[in-house]
C-alpha positions as CSV (number, residue, x, y, z in Angstrom):
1,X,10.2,3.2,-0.8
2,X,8.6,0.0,-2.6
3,X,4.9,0.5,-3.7
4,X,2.8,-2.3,-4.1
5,X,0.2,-2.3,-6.4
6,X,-2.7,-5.4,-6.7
7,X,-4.5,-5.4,-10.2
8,X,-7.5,-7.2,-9.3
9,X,-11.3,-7.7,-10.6
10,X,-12.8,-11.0,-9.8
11,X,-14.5,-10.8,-13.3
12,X,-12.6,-13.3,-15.6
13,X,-11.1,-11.7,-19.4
14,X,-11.1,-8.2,-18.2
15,X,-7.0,-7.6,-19.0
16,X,-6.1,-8.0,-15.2
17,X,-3.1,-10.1,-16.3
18,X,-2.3,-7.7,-19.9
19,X,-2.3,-4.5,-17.7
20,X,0.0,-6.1,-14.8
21,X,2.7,-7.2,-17.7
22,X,2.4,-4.4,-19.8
23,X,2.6,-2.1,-16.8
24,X,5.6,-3.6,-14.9
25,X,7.3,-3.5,-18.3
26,X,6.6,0.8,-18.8
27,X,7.8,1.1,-15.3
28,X,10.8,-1.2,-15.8
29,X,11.4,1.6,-19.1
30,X,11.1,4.3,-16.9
31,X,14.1,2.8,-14.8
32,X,12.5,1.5,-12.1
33,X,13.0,-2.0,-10.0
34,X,10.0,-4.0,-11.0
35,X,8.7,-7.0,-9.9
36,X,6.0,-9.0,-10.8
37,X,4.2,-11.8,-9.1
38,X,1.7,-14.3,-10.2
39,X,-1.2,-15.3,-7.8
40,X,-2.9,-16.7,-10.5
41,X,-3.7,-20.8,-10.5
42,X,-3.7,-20.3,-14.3
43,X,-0.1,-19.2,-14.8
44,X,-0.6,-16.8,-17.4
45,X,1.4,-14.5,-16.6
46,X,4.3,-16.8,-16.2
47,X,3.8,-17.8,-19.2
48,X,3.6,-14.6,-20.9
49,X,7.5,-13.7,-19.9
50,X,8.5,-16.7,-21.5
51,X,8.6,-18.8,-18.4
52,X,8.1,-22.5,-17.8
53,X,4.7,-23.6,-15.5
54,X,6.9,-26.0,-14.9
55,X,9.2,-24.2,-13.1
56,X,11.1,-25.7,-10.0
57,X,10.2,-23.3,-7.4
58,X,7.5,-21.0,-7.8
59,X,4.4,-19.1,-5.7
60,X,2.7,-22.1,-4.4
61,X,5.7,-23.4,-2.5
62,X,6.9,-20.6,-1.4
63,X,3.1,-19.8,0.5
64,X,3.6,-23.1,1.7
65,X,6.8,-22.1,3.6
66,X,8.9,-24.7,1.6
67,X,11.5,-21.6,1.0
68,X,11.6,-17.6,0.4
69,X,9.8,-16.3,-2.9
70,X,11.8,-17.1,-6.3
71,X,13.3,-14.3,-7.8
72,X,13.6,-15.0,-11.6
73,X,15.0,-12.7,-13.9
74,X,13.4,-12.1,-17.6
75,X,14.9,-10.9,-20.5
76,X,13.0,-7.4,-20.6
77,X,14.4,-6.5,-17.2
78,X,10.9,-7.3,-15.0
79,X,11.6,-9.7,-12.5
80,X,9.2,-12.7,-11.8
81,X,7.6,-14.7,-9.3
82,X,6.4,-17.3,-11.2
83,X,3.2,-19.3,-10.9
84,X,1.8,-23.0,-11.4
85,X,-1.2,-24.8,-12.0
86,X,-1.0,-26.3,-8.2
87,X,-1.6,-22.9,-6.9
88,X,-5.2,-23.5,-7.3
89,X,-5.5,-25.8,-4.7
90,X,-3.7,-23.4,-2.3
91,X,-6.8,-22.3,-0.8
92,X,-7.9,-25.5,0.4
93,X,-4.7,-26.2,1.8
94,X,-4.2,-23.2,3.7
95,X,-7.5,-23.0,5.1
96,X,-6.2,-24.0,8.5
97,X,-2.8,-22.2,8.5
98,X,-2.9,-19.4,11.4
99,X,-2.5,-16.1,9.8
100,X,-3.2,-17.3,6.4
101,X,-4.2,-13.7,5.1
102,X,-0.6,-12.5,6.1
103,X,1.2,-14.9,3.9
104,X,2.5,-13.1,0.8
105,X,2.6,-10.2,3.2
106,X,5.5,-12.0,5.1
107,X,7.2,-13.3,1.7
108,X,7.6,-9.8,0.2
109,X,9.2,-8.1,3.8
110,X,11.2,-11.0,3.5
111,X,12.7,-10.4,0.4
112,X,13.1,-6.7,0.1
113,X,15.5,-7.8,3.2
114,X,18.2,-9.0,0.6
115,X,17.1,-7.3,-2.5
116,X,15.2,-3.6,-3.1
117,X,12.5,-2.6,-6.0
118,X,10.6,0.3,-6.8
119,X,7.7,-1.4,-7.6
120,X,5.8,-5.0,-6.9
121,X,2.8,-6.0,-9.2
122,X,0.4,-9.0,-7.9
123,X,-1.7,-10.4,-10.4
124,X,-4.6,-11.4,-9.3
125,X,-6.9,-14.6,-9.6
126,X,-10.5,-13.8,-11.2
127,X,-12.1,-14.5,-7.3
128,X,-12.1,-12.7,-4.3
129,X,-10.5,-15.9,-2.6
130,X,-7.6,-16.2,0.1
131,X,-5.2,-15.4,-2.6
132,X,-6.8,-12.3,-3.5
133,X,-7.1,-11.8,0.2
134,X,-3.6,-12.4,0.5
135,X,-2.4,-9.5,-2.0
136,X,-5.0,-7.0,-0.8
137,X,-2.9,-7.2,2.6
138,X,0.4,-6.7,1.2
139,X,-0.8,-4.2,-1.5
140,X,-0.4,-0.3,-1.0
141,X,-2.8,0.3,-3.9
142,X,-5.8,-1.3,-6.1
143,X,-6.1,-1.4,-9.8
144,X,-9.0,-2.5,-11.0
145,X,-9.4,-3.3,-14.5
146,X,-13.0,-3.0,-16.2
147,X,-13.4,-3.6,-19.4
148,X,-15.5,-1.6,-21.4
149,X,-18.6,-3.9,-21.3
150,X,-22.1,-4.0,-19.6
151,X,-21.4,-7.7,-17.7
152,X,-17.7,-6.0,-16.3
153,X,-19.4,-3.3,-14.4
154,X,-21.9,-6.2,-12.4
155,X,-19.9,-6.8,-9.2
156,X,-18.4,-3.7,-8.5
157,X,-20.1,-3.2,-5.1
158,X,-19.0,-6.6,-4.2
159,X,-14.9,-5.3,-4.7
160,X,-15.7,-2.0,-2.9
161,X,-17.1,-4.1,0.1
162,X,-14.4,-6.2,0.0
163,X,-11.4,-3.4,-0.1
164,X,-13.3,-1.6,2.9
165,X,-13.3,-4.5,4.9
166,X,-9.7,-5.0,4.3
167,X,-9.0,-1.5,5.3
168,X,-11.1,-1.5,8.4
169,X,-9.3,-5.2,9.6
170,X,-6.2,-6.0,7.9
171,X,-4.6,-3.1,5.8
172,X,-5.4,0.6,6.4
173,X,-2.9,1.9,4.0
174,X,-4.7,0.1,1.0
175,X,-5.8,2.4,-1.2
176,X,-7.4,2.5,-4.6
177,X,-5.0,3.3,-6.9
178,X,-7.8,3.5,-10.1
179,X,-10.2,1.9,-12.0
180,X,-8.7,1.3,-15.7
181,X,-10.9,0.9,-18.8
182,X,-9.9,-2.0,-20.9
183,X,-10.2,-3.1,-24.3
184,X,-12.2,0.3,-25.3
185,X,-13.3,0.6,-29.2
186,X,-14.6,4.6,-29.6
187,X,-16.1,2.9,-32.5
188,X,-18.7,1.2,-30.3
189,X,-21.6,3.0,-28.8
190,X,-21.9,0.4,-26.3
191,X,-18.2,1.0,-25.3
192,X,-18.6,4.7,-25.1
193,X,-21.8,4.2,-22.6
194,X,-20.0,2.0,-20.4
195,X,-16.7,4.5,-20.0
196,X,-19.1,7.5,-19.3
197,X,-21.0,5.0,-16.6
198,X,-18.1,3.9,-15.0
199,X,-16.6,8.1,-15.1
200,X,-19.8,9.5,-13.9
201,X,-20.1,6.5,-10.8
202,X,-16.2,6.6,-10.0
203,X,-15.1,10.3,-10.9
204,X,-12.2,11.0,-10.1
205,X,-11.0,7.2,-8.9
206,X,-10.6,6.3,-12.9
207,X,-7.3,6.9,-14.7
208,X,-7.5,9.0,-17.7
209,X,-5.7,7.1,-20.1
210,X,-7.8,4.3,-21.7
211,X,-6.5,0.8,-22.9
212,X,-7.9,1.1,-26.3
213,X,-8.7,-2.7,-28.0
214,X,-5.5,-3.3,-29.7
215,X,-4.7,-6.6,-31.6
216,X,-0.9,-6.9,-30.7
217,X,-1.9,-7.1,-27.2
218,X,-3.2,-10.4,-27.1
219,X,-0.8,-11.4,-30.0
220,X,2.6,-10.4,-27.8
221,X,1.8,-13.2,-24.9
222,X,2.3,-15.9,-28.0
223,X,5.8,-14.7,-28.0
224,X,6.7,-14.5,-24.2
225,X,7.2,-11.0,-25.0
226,X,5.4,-7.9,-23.5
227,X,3.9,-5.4,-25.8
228,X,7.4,-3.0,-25.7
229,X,9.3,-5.9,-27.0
230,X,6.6,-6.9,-29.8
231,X,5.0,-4.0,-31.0
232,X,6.8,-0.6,-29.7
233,X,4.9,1.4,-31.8
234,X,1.2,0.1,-31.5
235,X,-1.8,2.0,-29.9
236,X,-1.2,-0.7,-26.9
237,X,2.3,0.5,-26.4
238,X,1.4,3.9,-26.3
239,X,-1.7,3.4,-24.0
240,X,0.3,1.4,-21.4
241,X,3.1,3.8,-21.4
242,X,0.6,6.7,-20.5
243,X,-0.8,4.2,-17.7
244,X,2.9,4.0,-16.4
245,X,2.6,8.1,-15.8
246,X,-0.2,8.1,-14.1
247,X,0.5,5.9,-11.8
248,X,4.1,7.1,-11.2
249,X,1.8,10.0,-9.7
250,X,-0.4,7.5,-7.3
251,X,-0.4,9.2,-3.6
252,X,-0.7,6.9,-0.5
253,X,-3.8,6.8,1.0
254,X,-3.7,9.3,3.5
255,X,-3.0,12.0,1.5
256,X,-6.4,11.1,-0.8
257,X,-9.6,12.2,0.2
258,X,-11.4,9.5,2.4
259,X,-14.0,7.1,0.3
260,X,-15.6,5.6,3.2
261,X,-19.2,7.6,4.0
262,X,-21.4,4.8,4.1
263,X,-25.3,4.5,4.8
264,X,-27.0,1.0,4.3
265,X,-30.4,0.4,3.9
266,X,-32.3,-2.4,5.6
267,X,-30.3,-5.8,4.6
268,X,-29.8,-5.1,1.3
269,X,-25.9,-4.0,2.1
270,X,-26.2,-1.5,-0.6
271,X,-25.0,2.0,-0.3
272,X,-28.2,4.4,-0.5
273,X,-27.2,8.1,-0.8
274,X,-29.7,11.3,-0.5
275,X,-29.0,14.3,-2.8
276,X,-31.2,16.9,-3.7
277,X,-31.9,17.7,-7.3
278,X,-33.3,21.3,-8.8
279,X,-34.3,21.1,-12.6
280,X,-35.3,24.3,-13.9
281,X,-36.8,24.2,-17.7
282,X,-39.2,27.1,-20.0
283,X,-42.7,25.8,-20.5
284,X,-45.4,26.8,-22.0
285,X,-47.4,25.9,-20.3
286,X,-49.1,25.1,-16.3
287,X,-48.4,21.7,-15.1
288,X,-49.1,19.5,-11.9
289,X,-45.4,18.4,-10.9
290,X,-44.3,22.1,-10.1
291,X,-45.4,25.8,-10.2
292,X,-44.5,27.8,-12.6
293,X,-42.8,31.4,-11.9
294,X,-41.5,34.0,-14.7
295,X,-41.7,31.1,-17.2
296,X,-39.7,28.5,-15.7
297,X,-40.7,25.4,-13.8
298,X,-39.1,24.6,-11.2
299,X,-39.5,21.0,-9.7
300,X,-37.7,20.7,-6.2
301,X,-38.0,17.5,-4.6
302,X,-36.0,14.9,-2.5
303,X,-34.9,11.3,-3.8
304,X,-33.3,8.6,-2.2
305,X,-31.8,6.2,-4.6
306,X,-29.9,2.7,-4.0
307,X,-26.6,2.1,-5.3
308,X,-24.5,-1.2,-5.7
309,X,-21.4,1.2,-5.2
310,X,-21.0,4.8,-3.2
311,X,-20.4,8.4,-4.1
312,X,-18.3,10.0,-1.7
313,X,-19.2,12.8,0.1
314,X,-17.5,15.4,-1.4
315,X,-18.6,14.5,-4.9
316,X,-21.7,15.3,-4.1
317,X,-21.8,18.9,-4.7
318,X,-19.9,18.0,-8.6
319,X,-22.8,15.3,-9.5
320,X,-25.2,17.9,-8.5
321,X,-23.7,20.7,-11.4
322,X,-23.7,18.4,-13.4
323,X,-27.2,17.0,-13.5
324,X,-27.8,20.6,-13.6
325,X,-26.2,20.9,-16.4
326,X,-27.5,17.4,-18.3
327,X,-30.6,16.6,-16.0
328,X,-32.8,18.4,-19.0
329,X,-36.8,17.6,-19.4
330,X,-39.1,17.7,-22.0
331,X,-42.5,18.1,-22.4
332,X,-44.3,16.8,-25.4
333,X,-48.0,15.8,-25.0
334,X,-49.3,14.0,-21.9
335,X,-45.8,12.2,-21.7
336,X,-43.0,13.8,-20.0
337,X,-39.8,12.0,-19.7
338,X,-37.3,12.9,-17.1
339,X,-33.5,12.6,-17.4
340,X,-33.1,11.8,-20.6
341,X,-29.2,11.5,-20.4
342,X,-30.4,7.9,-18.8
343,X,-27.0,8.4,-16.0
344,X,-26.5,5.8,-13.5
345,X,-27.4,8.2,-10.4
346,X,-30.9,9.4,-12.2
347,X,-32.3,6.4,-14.2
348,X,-34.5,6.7,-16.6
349,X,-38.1,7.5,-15.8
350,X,-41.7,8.1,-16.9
351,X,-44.2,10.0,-15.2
């Protein structure tokens, strides 16, 4: 059965189009039918097998209805839809065409008709436009790229909006494949921070592998090559290849456990979620934010907190082990501060 897989972040540079070549060419090794299919205005991806923008047929005419999607054939195996600069006025153009979010949808049926694959990648445009709209309705799975930076995890909640209203309307079977972290340097504190944010928000939605910053990754597109053919033996070979396991092991979405417990508060739109937290710590002394009993203090109290993405339901139970374990205070004079570990579900605060 074909799986299709969207790699999508409407965040520009975040290595949407390196991880949709890079992957279709580990699967392609691991001797599966691959195709890939630009729904980028931009073209890069076209251009990174090696292919013309120029080409004579390509994406944009096809979702037009001027004939079936091209098929062309690379030299590493991968198979290619190929894109072109007009595709960025698609959107305006289609704006009036009944069904217009079933496009690509109709395309791909139409050509596993007369020719199978194991797997079809859609790379994505940096928007959350018709196109993008368009590959969230044909996709079976979501991978979303983030790279390892502050600005890449801004606009998350905007994503996990967008993929539930897709499931509710046009595409129950979409599911989120995983969130991959890109162009990671262990080097980096600020790196490291942002990988533990986006493991601690996301748990068990993030791939284990990491794409590690590698040099020959953004050297190979130069070539037309991907990074098997260019650099077999570099940390970005290796990373992509371990990527290619994973999601090999992907599971449709009914057999994952639901991601969908919502609770909004007031207009905001943002996902507010209730959990109670217990902090237990030796003192030495009496203080006014708990009682203290065979020298411990214990400080139970309810928050709610407000959250630009959600925590299912059934992680609950693991976040609240592990702020047990991390949520640690400390006393020291008149000042105590709270939650030092500074996690994205307790922020950082002074009493």
């Amino acid at each position: 059965m074909t799986k299709i897989i969207a790699v999508l972040n409407h965040k520009g540079g975040v290595g949407k189009t390196t991880t949709t070549i890079n992957l279709a060419a580990a699967l392609q090794q691991k001797k599966k039918r691959v195709l890939a299919i630009d729904m980028d205005g931009q073209a890069n991806l076209t251009e990174s097998f090696g292919l013309s923008i120029e080409e004579e047929q390509t994406v944009y005419g096809a979702m037009k209805g001027k004939y079936p999607l091209p098929l062309v054939e690379t030299a590493g195996g991968v198979t290619v839809v190929p894109s072109c600069l007009d595709l960025s006025a698609a959107e305006a153009e289609l704006i009036n065409e009944p069904g217009r979010e079933l496009i690509l949808s109709g395309l791909i049926a139409k050509s596993l008709d007369h020719r199978k694959f194991d797997y079809i990648l859609i790379d994505c445009p940096p928007s959350l436009g018709l196109l993008t709209l368009n590959a969230l309705t044909a996709a079976d799975y979501l991978i979303i790229p983030v790279q390892a930076q502050f600005l890449a995890m801004r606009g998350m909640a905007k994503i996990m909006n967008v993929i539930a209203t897709v499931q509710e309307r046009l595409n129950p079977k979409l599911a989120i494949g995983g969130i991959v972290i890109t162009q990671f340097d262990k080097r980096k504190t600020l790196n490291k921070s942002v990988a533990e944010l986006v493991k601690d928000s996301f748990c068990d939605k993030v791939f284990k592998t990491v794409i590690r910053d590698n040099v020959s990754l953004a050297e190979a597109p130069i070539k037309g090559k991907n990074i098997f053919e260019y650099s077999k033996n570099s940390n970005g070979a290796k990373d992509y290849m371990a990527l290619a396991q994973e999601v090999l092991k992907l599971k449709p979405r009914y057999e994952q456990e639901r991601f969908t417990e919502r609770q909004y508060e007031g207009r905001t739109g943002r996902v507010a979620v209730v959990h109670e937290k217990i902090y237990r710590r030796k003192t030495a002394g009496s203080s006014p934010h708990g009682e203290r009993n065979g020298g411990s203090l214990q400080l139970r109290h309810q928050q709610k907190h407000s959250y630009p993405y959600e925590i299912p339901r059934h992680q609950e139970e693991h976040v609240a082990e592990r702020h047990r374990e991390r949520g640690n205070e400390r006393i020291s004079g008149k000042e105590r501060t709270v939650n030092r570990h500074g996690c994205r579900i307790c922020p950082p605060r002074r009493r």
